[in-house]
C-alpha positions in Angstrom: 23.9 -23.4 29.4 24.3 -22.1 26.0 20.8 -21.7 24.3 19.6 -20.9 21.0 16.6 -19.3 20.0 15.5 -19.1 16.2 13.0 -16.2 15.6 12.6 -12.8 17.0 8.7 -12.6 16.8 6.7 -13.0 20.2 8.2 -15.9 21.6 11.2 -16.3 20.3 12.3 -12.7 22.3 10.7 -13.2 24.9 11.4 -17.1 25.6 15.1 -15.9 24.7 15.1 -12.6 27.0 13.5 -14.6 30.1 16.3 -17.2 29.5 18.9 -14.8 29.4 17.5 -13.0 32.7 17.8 -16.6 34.0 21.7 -16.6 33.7 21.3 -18.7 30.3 23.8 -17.5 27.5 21.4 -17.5 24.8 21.7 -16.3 20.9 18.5 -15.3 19.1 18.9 -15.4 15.6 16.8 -14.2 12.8 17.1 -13.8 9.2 15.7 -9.7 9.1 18.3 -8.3 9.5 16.8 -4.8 10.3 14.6 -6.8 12.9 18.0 -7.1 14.2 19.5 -4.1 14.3 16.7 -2.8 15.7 16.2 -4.9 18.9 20.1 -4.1 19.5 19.4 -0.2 19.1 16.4 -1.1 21.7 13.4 -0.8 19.8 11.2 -3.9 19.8 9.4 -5.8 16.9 6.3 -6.1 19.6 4.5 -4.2 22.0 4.9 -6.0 25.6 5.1 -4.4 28.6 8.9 -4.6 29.9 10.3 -6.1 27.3 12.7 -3.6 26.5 13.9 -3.2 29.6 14.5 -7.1 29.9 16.2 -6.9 26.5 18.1 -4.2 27.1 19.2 -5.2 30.7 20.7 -8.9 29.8 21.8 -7.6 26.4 24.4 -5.1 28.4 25.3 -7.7 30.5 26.5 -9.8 28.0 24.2 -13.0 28.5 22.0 -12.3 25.2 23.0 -11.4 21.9 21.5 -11.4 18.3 22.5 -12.4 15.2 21.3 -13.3 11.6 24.4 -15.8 10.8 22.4 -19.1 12.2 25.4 -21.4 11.5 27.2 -19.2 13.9 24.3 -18.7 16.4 23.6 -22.7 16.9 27.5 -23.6 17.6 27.9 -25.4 20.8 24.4 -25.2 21.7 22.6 -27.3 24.3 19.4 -27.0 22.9 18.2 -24.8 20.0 14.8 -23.6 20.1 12.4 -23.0 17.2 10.3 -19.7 17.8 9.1 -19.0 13.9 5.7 -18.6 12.7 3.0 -21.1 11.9 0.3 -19.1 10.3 -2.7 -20.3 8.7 -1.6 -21.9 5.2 -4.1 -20.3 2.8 -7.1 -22.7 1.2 -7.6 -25.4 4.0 -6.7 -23.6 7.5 -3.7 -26.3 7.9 -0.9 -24.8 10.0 1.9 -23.6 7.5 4.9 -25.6 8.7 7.2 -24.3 6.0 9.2 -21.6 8.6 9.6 -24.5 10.9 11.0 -27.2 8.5 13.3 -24.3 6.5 14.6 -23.8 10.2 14.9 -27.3 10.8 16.6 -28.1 8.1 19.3 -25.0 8.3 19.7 -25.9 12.1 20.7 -29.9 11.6 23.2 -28.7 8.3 24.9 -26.2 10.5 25.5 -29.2 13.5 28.9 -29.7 14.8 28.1 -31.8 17.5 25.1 -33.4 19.4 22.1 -31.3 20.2 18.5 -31.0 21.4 16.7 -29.1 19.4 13.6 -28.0 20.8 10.0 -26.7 19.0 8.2 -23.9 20.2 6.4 -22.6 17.8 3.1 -23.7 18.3 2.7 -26.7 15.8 0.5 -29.7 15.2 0.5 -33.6 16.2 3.4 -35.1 14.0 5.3 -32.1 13.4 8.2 -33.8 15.7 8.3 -36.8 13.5 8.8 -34.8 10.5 12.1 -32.6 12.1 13.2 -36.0 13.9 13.0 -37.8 9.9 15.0 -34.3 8.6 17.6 -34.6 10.8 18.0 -38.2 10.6 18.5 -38.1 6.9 21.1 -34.9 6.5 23.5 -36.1 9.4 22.9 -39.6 10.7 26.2 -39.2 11.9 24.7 -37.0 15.0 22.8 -37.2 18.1 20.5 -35.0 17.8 17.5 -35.2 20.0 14.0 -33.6 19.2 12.0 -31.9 21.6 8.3 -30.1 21.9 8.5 -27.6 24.4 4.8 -25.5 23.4 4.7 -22.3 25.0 1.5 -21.0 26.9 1.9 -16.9 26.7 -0.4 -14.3 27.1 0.5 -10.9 25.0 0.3 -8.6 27.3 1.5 -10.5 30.1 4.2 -12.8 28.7 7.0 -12.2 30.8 5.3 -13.2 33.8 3.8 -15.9 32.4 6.9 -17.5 31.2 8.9 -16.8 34.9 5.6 -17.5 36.4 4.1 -20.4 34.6 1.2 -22.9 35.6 3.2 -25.4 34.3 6.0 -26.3 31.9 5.1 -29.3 29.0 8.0 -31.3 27.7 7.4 -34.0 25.3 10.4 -36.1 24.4 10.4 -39.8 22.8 11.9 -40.9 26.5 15.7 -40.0 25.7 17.6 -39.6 29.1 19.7 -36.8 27.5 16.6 -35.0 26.3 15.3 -34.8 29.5 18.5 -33.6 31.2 19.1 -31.1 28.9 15.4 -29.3 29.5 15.6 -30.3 33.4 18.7 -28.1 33.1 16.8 -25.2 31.1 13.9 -24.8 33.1 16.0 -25.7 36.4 15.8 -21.7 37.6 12.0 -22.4 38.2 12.5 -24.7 40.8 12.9 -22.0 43.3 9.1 -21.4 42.2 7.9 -25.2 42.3 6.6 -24.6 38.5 5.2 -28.2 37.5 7.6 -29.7 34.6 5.8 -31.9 33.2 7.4 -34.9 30.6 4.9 -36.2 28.2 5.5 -38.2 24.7 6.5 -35.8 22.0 2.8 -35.7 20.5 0.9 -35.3 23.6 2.7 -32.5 24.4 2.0 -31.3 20.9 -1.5 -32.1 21.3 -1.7 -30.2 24.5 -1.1 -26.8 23.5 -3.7 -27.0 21.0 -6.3 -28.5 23.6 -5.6 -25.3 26.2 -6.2 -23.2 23.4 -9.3 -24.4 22.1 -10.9 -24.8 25.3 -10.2 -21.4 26.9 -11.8 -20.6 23.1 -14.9 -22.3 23.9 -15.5 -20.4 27.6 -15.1 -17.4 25.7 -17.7 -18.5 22.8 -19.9 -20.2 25.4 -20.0 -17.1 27.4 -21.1 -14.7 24.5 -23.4 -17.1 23.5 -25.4 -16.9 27.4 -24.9 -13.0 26.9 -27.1 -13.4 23.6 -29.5 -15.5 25.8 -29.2 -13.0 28.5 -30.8 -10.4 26.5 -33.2 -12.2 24.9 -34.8 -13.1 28.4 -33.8 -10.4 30.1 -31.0 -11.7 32.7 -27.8 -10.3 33.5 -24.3 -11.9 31.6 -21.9 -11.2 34.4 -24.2 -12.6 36.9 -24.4 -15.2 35.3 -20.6 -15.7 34.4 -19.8 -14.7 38.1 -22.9 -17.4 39.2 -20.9 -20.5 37.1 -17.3 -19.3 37.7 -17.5 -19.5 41.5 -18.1 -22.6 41.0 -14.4 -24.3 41.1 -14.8 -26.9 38.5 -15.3 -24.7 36.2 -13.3 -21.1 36.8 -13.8 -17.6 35.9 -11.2 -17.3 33.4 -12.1 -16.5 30.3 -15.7 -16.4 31.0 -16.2 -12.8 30.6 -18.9 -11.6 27.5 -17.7 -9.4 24.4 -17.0 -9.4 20.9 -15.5 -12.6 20.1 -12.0 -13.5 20.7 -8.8 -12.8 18.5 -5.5 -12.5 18.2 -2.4 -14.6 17.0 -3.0 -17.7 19.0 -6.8 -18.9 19.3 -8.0 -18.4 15.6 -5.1 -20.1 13.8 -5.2 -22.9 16.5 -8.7 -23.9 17.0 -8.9 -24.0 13.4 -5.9 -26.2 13.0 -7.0 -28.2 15.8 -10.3 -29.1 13.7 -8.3 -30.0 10.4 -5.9 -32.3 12.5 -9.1 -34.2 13.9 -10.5 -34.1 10.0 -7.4 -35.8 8.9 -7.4 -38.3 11.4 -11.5 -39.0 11.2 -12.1 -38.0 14.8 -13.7 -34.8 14.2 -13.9 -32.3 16.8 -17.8 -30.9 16.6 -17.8 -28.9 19.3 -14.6 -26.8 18.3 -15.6 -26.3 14.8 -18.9 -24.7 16.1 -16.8 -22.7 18.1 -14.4 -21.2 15.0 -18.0 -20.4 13.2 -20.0 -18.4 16.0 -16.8 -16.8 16.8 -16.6 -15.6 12.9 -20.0 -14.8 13.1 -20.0 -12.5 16.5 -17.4 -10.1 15.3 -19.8 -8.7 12.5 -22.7 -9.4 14.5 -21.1 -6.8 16.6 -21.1 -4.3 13.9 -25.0 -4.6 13.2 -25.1 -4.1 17.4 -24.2 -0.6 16.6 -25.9 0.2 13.5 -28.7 -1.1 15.8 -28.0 1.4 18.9 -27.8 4.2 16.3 -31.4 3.8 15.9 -31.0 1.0 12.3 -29.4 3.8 10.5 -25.3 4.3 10.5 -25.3 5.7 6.8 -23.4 10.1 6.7 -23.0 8.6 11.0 -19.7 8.6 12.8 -19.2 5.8 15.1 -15.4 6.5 17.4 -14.5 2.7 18.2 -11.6 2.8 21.4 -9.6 0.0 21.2 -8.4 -1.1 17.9 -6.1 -4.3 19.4 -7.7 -7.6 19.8 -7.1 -7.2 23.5 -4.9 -5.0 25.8 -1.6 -4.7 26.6 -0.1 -5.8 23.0 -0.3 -3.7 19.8 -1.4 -7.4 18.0 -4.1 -6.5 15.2 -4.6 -10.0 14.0 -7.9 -11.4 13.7 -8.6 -8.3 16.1 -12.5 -7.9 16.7 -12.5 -4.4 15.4 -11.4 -5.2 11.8 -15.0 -7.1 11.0 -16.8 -4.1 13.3 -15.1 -1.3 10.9 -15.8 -3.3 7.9 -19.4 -3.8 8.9 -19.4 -0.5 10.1 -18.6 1.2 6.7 -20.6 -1.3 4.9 -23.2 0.4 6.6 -22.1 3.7 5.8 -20.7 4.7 8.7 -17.7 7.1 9.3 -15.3 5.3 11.8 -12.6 6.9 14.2 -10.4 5.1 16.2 -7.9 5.6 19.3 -6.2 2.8 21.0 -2.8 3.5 23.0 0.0 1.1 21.5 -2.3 0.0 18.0 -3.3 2.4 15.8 0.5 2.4 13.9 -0.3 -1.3 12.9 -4.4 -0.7 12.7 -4.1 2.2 10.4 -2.6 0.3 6.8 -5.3 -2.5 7.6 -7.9 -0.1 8.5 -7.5 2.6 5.7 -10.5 4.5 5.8 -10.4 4.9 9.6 -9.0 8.2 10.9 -6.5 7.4 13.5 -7.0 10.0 16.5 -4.8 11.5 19.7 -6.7 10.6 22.4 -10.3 8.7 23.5 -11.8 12.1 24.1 -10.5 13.5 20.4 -12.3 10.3 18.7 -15.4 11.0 20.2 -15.5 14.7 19.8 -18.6 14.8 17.2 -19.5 11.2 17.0 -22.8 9.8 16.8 -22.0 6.7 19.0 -18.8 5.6 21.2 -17.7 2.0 21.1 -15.6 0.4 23.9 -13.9 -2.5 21.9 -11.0 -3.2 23.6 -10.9 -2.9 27.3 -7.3 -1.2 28.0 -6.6 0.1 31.5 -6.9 4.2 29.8 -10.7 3.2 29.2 -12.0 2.4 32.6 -12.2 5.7 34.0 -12.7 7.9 31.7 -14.6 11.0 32.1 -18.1 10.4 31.0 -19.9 13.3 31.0 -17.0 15.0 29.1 -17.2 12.1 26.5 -21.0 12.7 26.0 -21.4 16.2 26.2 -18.5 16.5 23.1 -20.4 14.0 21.0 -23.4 15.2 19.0 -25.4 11.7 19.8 -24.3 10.4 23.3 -24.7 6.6 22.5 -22.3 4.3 24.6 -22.0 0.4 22.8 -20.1 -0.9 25.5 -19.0 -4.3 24.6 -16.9 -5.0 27.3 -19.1 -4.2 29.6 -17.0 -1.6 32.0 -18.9 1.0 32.8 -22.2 0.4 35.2 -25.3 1.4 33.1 -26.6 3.8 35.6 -23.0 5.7 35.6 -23.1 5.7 32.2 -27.2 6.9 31.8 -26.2 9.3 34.8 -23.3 11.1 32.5 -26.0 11.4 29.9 -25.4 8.7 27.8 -27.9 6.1 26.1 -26.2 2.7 26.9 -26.0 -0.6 25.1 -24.3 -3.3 26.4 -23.3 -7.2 26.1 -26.0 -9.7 27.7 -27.6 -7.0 30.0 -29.5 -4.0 30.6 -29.5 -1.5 28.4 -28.4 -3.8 25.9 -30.3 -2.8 22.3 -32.7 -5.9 22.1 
């Protein structure tokens, strides 16, 4: 099948690389037209393990090309998928649908026959309507089906996830063709029995919001028990390991730290609470959920100021792990930006090292000096701070670490390294919902 994919951010390359390593011909158009030229020269927009390679490998072989000339790209497509951003609009925390209707709009005008076009990007209840309404008014002349298809990547682990998947949502309005069409896109993960699921076009909708705001609430429920842990004096991963054997509930995503981040949950929880606004069916327990998360991540940075004894002022705190979680270079709504600022509100000196972020860290952190290596950042420091739990962290050496530093203090808030390991390397420890956590 010929496929189309508009936008080359995160899941617009990947969707459209996964596709192509299915044996899909697929086009991924955008209108950056460096963006373009330099996924074809093989360097990435994103940081995501083997992409490149997948890129790279289907792009020699012919089954996946780019291109900025979208007219061109969606020609005798059998379905034409919309990967653009849906960032917070600025005022009310609405999602910004402008990328998707501009694309919308180009997509239906550029027709020359009947298509399924298909929404990705991650967008709210209703947002199908509105591209169905679009394309019945510039060519009622056309059968052209609309789709939501939401995606349910991890960064970090997107590839797998999209070959791999729990399950597959389509929502269509019940239109035979529709449904052929994505039986046929998806058909290569039959040999994996991945669940495709049909649903009516706003359910599925609704359903990527949902996921996202409820693996949002483990996390914030979590953090808050770690809070509680330390007040009483019990142990967070006991706890979280105590409730997440339990199979009703799981232990994903139940795992204590600074707050969650990134592209997806911030902009989605909060977009989920001004859909249930506008239709008077408020969601309470999600909009407590988008406040304690905004109020953790700076709470975070008084954790430190706290471990350095109340006093960060002529200090230097090394913070590694910049990235709001492994595996990605992805700084948005990243932890680490309200622990800096807090941090040199304080008057603290921060330095930072994280292995694929500090290039996009440094212009939004600019008074944090960027160093080589996890052992470089803390050389001289008056406290180390695990924020971001990369695979280079978990085994570091220690007693190096503290005997370079002029104050060994260890914030661990990912809670990798066992206090006693820690104490035993010399370190005074504070941790998240435990001992050796500052009280």
């Amino acid at each position: 099948m010929k496929i189309t994919m508009i936008g080359t951010g995160y899941v617009g390359l990947v969707s459209g690389a996964c596709f192509a390593d299915f044996g899909h011909d697929v086009v991924c158009v955008d209108k950056d037209a460096g963006k373009i030229a330099a996924i074809e020269a093989g360097t990435m927009p994103i940081y995501e393990p083997g992409l490149d390679q997948l890129v790279g490998t289907n792009a020699a072989a012919g089954r996946l090309t780019f291109t900025t000339d979208l007219p061109e790209g969606v020609k005798g497509a059998d379905a034409i998928f919309i990967a653009v951003g849906t960032p917070s609009r600025r005022g009310d925390g609405h999602a910004d649908l402008s990328y998707v209707y501009a694309a919308a709009k180009e997509i239906v005008e550029s027709l020359d026959g009947p298509a399924v076009i298909v929404t990705k990007s991650t967008v709210p209840v209703g947002t199908g309507d509105e591209v169905e309404r679009i394309a019945r008014e510039l060519r009622p002349d056309l059968d052209i089906q609309v789709v939501s298809n939401p995606e349910f990547l991890r960064e970090g682990a997107a590839i797998g996830d999209f070959k791999r998947p729990d399950r597959v949502v389509v929502g269509t309005t019940g239109s035979e063709r529709a449904i052929s069409v994505m039986s046929q896109v998806y058909r290569p993960l039959n040999l994996n029995q991945a669940p495709l699921m049909f649903t009516g076009r706003r359910t599925a909708e609704l359903i990527k919001y949902a996921a996202n705001a409820f693996l949002a609430t483990k996390i914030t429920f979590i953090n808050e028990m770690a809070d509680l842990c330390e007040a009483v004096g019990a142990e967070v991963q006991d706890v979280s390991r105590g409730i997440g054997l339990d199979k009703r509930i799981g232990s994903k995503f139940l795992h204590a730290g600074p707050g969650y981040g990134g592209s997806c949950f911030p902009k989605d929880t909060l977009a989920l609470v001004k859909t249930g606004q506008d239709y008077d069916a408020p969601i309470r327990i999600v909009e407590t959920v988008v406040q304690v998360n905004d109020l953790r991540k700076r709470a975070m940075g008084r954790k430190i100021v706290k471990a350095l004894g109340g006093e960060a002022r002529g200090k230097t705190v090394a913070l590694l792990g910049v990235t709001f979680k492994p595996n990605t270079d992805d700084m948005r709504d990243a932890p680490s930006l309200a622990i800096v600022q807090a941090l040199e509100d304080a008057g603290a000196k921060v330095v930072a090292y994280d292995p694929e972020g500090m290039d996009v860290a440094a212009p939004m952190m600019p008074g944090v000096t960027m160093a080589g290596s996890a052992y470089k950042a803390a050389s001289g420091a008056d406290a180390l701070v695990l924020v971001t739990e990369w695979d280079a962290f978990r085994a570091l050496d220690l007693k190096r670490l503290a005997s370079s530093m002029s104050a060994p203090v260890l914030v661990d808030l990912r809670n990798i390294y066992p206090v006693a390991e820690a104490e035993a390397a010399g370190f005074t420890v504070t941790r998240v919902g435990g001992k050796g956590s500052a009280a």
